[in-house]
N, C-alpha and C positions, 0 to 999 in steps of 0.2 A: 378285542374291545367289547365292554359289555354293550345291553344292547341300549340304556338309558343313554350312554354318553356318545354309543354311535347316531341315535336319535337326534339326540341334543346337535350335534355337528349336524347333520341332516337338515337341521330346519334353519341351521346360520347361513344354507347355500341359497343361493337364486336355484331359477328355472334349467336355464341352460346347463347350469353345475351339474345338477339334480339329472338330468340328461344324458349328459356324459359319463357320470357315474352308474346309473342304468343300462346301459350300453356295453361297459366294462363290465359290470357285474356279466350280464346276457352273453359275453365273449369268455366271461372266465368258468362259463356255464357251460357254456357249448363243449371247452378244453377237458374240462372233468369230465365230463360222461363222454368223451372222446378217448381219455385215458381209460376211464372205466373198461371198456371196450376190448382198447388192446392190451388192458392190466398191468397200466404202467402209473395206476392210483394207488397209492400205500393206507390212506385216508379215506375213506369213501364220505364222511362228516362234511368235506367240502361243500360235495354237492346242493345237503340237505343244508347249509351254512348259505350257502350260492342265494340258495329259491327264497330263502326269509330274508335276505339283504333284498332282493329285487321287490320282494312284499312291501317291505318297511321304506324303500324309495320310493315307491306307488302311491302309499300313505299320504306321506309327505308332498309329494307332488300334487298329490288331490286336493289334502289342504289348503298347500299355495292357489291353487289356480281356484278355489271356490272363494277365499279371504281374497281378490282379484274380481274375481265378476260380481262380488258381493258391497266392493269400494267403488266399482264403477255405475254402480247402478244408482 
């Protein structure tokens, strides 16, 4: 998935979405540099795939929570 239309998905989630997908990412993180390890990774692209999904969740989720404190105020 490019990264515009993974973006785009990204900002149609709520919070808790956004969360859970952070998580997964950080779990599927942990798995690749675990395979890395015992060199059971064919790919090593994951990894560096891995850390720019959990960037561009971070993003997103900043934005949500400051467009939030910024309608409560």
């Amino acid at each position: 998935m490019k990264s515009k239309e993974y973006l785009k998905n990204l900002r149609a989630k709520s919070i808790p979405q956004l969360n859970k997908d952070l998580h997964k990412e950080y779990d599927n993180l942990h798995k690749y540099r675990f395979a890395i390890k015992v060199r059971n990774l064919k790919n090593s692209r994951l990894i560096r795939n891995s850390r720019k999904n959990i960037a561009r969740i971070y993003s997103v989720l900043l934005e949500k929570i400051n467009i939030e404190t910024n309608n409560n105020k």
